[in-house]
C-alpha positions in Angstrom: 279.4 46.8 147.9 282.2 45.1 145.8 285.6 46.9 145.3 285.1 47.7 141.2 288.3 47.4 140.3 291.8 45.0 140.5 294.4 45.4 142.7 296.8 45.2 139.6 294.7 47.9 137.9 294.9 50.3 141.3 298.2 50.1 141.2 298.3 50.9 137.8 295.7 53.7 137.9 297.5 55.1 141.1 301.1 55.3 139.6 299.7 57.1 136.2 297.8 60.0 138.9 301.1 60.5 140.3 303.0 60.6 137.3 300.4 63.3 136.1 300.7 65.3 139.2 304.4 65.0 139.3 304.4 66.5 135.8 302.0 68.9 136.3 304.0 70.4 139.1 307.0 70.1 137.0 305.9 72.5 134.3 304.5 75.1 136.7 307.6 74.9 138.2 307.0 77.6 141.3 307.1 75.3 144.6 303.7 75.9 146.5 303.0 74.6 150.0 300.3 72.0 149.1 298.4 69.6 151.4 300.9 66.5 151.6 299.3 63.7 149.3 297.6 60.8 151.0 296.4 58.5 148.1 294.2 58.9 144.8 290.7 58.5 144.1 291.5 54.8 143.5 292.6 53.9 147.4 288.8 55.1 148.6 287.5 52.8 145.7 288.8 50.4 147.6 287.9 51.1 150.8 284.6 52.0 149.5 282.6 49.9 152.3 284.4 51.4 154.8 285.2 54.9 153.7 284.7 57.3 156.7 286.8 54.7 158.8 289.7 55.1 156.0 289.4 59.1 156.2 289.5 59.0 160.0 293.3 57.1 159.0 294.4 59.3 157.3 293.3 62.2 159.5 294.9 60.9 162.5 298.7 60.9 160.4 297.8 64.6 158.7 295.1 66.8 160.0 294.8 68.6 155.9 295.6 65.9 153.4 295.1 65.4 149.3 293.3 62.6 147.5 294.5 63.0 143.8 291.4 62.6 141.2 292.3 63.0 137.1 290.5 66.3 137.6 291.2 67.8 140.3 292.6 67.7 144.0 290.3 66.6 147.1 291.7 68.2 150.0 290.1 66.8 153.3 290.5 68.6 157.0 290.0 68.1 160.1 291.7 71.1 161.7 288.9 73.4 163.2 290.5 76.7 162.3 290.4 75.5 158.4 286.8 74.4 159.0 285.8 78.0 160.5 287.2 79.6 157.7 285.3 77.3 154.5 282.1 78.1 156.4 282.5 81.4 157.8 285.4 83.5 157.1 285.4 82.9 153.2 282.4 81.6 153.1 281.7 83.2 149.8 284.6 81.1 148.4 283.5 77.4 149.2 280.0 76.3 148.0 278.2 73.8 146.1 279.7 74.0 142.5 278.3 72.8 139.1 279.2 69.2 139.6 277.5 69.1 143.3 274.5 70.5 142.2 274.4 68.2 138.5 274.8 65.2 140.8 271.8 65.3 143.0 269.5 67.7 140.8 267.3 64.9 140.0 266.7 64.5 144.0 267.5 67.4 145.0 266.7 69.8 142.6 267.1 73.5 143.6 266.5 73.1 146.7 268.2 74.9 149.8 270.9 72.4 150.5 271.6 72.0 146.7 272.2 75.5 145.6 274.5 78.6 145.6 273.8 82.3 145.5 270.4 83.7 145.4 268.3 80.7 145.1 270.0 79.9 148.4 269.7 83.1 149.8 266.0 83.2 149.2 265.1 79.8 150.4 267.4 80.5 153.5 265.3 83.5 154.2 262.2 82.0 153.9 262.8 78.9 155.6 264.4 80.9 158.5 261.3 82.9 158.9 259.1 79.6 159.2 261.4 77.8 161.9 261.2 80.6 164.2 257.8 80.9 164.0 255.5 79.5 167.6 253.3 77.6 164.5 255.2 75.7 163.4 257.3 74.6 166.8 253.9 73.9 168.1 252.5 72.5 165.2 255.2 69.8 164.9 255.5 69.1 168.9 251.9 67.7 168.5 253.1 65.7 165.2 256.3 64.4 167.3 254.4 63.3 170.1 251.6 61.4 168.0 254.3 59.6 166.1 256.1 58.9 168.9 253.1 56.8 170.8 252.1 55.4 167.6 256.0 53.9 167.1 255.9 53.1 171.2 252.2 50.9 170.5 253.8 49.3 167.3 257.1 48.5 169.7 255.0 46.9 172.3 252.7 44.8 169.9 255.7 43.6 167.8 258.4 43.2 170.7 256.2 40.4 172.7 257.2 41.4 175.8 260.7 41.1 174.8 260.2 37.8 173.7 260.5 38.9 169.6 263.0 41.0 168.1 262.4 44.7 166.7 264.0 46.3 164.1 264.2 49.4 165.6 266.5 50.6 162.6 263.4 50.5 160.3 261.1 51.8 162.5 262.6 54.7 163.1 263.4 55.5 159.2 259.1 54.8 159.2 258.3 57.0 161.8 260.5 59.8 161.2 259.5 59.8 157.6 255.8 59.6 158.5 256.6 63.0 160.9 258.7 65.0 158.4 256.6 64.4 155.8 253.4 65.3 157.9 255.1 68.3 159.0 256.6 69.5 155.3 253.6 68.8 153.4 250.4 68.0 155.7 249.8 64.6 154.3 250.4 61.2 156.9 252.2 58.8 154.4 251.0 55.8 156.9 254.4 54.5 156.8 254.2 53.2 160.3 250.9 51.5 159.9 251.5 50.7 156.4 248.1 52.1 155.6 248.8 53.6 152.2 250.4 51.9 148.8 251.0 55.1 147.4 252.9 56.7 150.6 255.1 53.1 150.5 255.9 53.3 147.0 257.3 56.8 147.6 259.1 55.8 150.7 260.8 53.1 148.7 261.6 55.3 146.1 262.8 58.1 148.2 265.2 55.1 150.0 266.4 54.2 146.4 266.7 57.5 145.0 269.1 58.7 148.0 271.0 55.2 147.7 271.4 55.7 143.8 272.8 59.8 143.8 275.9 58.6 145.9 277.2 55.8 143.2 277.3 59.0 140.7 280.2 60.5 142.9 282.0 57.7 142.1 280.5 57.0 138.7 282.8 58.5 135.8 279.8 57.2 133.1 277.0 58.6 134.6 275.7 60.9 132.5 276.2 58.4 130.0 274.2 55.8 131.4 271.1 58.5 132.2 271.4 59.4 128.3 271.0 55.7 127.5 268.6 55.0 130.7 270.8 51.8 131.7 271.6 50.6 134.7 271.7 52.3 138.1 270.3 55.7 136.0 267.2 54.0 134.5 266.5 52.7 138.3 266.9 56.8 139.5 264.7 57.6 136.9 261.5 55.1 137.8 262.7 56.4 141.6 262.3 60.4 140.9 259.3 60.1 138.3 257.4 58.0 141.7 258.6 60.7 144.1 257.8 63.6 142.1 254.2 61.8 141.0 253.3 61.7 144.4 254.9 65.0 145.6 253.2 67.2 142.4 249.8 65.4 143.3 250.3 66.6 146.8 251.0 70.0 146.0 247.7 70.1 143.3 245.5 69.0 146.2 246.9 71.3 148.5 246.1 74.7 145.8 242.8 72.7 144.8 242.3 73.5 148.9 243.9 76.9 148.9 241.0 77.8 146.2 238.0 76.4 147.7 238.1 78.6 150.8 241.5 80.9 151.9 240.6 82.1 155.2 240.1 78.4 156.1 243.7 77.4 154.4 245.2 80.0 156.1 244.9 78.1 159.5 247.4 75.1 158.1 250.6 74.8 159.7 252.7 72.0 157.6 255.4 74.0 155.6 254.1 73.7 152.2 250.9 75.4 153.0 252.6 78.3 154.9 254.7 78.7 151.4 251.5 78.6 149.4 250.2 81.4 151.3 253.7 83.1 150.6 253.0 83.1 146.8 249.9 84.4 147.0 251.3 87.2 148.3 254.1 87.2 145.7 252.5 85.0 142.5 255.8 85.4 141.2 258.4 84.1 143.4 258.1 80.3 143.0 256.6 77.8 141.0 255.6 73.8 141.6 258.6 72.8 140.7 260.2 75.6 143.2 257.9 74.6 145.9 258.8 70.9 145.7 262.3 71.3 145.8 261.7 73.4 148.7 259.6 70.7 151.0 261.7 67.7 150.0 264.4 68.9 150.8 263.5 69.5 154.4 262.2 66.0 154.3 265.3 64.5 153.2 267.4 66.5 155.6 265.1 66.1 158.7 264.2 62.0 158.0 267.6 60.3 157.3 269.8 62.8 159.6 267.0 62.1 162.6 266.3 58.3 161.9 269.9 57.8 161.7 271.0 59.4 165.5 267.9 57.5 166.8 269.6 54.2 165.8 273.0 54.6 166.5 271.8 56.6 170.0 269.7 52.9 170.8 273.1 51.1 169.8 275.1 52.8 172.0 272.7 52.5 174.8 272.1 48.6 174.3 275.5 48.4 174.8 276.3 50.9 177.8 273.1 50.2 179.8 273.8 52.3 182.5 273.7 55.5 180.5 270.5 54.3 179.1 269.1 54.0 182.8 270.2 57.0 183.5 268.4 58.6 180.8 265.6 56.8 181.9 265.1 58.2 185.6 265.9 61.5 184.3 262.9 61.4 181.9 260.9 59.8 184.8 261.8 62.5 187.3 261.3 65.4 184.6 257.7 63.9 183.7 255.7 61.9 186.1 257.5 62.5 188.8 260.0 59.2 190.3 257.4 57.2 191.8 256.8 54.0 190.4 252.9 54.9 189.0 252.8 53.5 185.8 251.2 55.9 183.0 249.6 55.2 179.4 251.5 56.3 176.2 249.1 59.1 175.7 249.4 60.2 179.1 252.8 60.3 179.1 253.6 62.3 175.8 250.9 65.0 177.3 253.6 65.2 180.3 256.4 65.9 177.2 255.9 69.8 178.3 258.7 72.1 176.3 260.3 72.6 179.9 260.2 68.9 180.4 261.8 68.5 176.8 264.6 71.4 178.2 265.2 69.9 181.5 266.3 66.4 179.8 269.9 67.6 180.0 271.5 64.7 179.9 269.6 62.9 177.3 270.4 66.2 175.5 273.7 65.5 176.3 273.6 61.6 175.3 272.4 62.7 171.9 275.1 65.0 171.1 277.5 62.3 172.0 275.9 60.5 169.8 276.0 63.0 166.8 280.1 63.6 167.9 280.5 59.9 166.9 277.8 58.9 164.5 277.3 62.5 162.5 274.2 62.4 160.4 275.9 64.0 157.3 280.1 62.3 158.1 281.4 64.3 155.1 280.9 67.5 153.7 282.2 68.7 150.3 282.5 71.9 149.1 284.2 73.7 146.1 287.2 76.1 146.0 285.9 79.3 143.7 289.1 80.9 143.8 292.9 79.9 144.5 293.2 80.3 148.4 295.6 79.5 151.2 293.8 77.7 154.6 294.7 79.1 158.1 297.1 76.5 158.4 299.6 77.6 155.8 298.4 74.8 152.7 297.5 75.9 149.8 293.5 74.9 147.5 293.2 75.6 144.0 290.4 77.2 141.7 288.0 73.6 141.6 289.2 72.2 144.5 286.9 69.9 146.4 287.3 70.6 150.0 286.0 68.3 152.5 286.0 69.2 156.5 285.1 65.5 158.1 282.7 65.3 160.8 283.1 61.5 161.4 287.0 62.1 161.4 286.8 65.1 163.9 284.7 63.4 166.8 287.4 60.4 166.9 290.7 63.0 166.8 292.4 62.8 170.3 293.8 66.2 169.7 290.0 67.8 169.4 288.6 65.8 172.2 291.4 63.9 174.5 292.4 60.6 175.1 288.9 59.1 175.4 287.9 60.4 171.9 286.3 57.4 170.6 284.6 56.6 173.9 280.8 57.4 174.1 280.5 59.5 177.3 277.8 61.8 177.6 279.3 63.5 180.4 281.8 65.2 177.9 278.6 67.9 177.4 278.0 68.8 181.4 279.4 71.4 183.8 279.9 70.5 187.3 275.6 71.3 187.9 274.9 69.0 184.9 274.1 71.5 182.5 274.7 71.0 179.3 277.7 73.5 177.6 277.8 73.0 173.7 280.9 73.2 171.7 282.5 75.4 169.0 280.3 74.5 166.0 283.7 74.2 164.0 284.7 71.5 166.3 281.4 70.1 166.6 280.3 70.2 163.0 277.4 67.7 162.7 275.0 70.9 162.5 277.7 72.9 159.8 278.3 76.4 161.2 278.2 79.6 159.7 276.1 80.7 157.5 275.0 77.3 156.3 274.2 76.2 159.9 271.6 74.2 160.1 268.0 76.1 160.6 266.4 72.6 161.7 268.6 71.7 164.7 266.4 72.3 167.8 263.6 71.1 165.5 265.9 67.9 164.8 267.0 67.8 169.0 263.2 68.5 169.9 262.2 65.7 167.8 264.9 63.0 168.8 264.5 64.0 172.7 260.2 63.4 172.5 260.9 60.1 170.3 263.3 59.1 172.7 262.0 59.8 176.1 258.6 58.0 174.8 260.7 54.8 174.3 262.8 54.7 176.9 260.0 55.8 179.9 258.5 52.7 178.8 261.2 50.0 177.3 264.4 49.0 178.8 266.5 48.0 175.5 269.2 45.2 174.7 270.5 43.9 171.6 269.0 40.7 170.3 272.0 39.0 169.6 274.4 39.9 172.9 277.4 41.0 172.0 276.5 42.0 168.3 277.7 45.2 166.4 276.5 47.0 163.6 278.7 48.6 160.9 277.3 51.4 158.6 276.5 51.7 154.5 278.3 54.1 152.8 276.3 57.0 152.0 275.2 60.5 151.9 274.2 60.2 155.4 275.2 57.7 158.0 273.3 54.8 157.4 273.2 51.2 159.2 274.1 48.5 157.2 271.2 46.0 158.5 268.5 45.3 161.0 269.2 47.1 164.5 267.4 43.5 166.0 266.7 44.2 169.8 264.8 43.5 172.3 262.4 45.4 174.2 261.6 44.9 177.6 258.5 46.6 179.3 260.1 48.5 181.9 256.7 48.7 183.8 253.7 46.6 184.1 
């Protein structure tokens, strides 16, 4: 992505932000103790392709700094005690706000991770109820495991042996989409197989879609250009209408079923038919619309978030192979035993037990370490309600964006020692090799609070099945030896290309 704008014009732009904030603070004349001021809006412009690596920066000269916008201040943190407080101790005072919610409506719509108040509330409830429930966990094991040999058989055909390269990156935004998606609304998408046109047109638009809500962050004319239906708003626009075609004709089919026979309906176990059976208890508590806000949303959260670890947990093990044969014999020894009888794929996922799952402590372990340096979600915004004063003395304003920085906090030295950018699974293990987790406000790839994620041993139980299925039966290495992959600057933590490696049968 191209910088938009002149260095001539940034200095320009930059000088006139701090001549309005200089003069702003003149005429209110009381001194307050305000974040110290670590650029404008204009400086992450500019370091637009490499944006979380900026923020880290700046986080490791001030642990609360200020990017200056002509609206309003962005104050980012990476100090745990300010973190624990947005998302638990005045947690009614930081949420979503107006503009958040305007932004990614058209994806997002009202949907759980989108919304404020009682429409959060109830969704939260809801939802809550559902992930606890033995249906569902058992329901989406079997799901998890099916993908996860179909992916392996697709691996093996494509991979020659190791003689042809694999885009693993892709594969894993197929499969997990073909899982979610199977698990939020009952329907396989054939994304792996590439078995349906329609359930590829809406993966495509559900890529472009997500892609296309993060330029309007950074988009003054937005709005503008969805009013005209130009540019980058009249692509969102074909994007949502094919998403919410095929969603909406989803959901018909699904009450069309709900009609014909109840009793039967009331055996399904994806998410949008355990909802449907909610409203016929309550007709009135959501609609379609509701309903689809509802599902996607869990899609979007549990696709990118889980196909994104996947990747970057293969990158890190092409390049540290010795964790990766590590995992290997501990997902040997908790399944079929160490010997060196060689199963099938669907043999093996039937050993993929839940107490096999929980042994794998450290692949447990290996993923976390993962998440601390890859985070799914590397930002997270929210807005200031009220004029407020952090736990380390600075001061946020009425409108505020503040920003705790997940990407930022796994690389501070002060949060996790010298070795802080060093992947090193053993961070996670007592002396026994159990894992211990972490404060969730120093750890934050999950959020914390009340906002912590409902889906995280859904998300864990998912990446552990995928990745014990691959790496039982594949020894990886990059393609190209020595190669690295960088990330796109997103919502989520995306790879910028291919993840090309090869795959080597690890038995015969």
């Amino acid at each position: 992505m191209d910088s938009p704008v002149s260095q001539p014009t940034v200095v320009a732009l930059s000088l006139l932000l701090l001549a309005l904030y200089l003069a702003r603070r003149a005429l209110l004349g009381k001194r307050r103790n305000y974040p110290p001021v670590a650029g404008t809006m204009i400086h992450q412009l500019l370091n637009l392709r490499r944006l979380v690596d900026y923020q880290t920066e700046l986080s490791h000269r001030y642990r609360t700094f200020r990017m200056l916008t002509p609206t309003c201040n962005k104050v980012y943190t990476v100090d745990p005690a300010n973190v624990e407080y947005i998302l638990r101790t005045n947690f009614s005072n930081y949420g979503k706000g107006r503009t958040h919610h305007d932004v990614l409506q058209d994806l997002l719509g009202d949907g759980i991770f989108n919304v404020d108040g009682d429409k959060w509330r109830h969704q939260r409830k809801v939802a809550s109820f559902e992930f606890s429930t033995r249906v569902l966990r058992e329901y989406s094991t079997g799901v998890f495991r099916d993908t996860a040999a179909e992916l392996a058989g697709i691996v093996a055909a494509s991979g020659g042996g190791g003689e042809r390269a694999v885009d693993m990156h892709d594969l894993f935004m197929r499969s997990t989409l073909d899982s979610i998606f199977k698990i939020g609304f009952g329907v396989s998408l054939g994304g792996l197989s590439g078995s349906s046109q329609e359930g590829a047109a809406f993966a495509r638009a559900f890529d472009d879609a997500s892609e296309q809500v993060l330029c309007r962050f950074f988009d003054l004319l937005w709005k503008v250009k969805r009013v005209l239906n130009v540019s980058s708003e009249a692509a969102m626009k074909r994007s949502v209408r094919t998403i919410n075609d095929f969603v909406y004709a989803v959901i018909d089919k699904k009450i069309e079923q709900l009609g014909r026979d109840q009793h039967e309906f009331a055996k399904k176990e994806d998410i949008l038919s355990r909802f449907l059976l909610e409203r016929e208890k309550d007709p009135g508590c959501f609609d379609n619309k509701y309903l689809r806000d509802i599902t996607l949303n869990f899609v979007i959260a549990g696709r990118d978030t889980s196909a994104g670890t996947l990747s970057w947990f293969l990158y890190v093990l092409c390049r540290n192979q010795h964790i990766q044969d590590k995992i290997a014999r501990e997902v040997r020894e908790a399944t079929t035993g160490d010997g060196d009888r060689a199963v099938g794929i669907q043999e093996f996922t039937s050993c993929l037990t839940e107490g096999a799952i929980n042994s794998m402590q450290y692949l447990h372990a290996a993923l976390t370490e993962t998440l601390r340096l890859y985070p799914a979600v590397p930002i997270d915004v929210k807005r200031c309600f009220s004029d407020d004063t952090l736990p380390d003395g600075y001061e946020v304003k009425k409108g505020d964006m503040v920003t705790y920085q997940p990407y930022p906090m796994g690389r501070m030295k002060f949060l996790w020692g010298d070795d802080a950018e060093e992947f090193r699974p053993e961070r996670w293990l007592d002396d026994h090799g159990v894992f211990v987790p972490e404060s969730p406000f120093k750890f934050t790839a999950f959020q914390a609070g009340p906002r912590i994620c409902l889906g995280k041993e859904f998300a864990y139980r998912q990446m552990k099945i995928f990745a014990a299925v691959l790496l039982y039966l594949f020894r990886f290495e990059m393609w190209e030896r020595g190669s690295t992959v960088g990330y796109r600057t997103m919502l989520t933590l995306k790879m910028d290309g291919p993840l090309y490696v090869r795959a080597i049968p690890r038995r015969a």
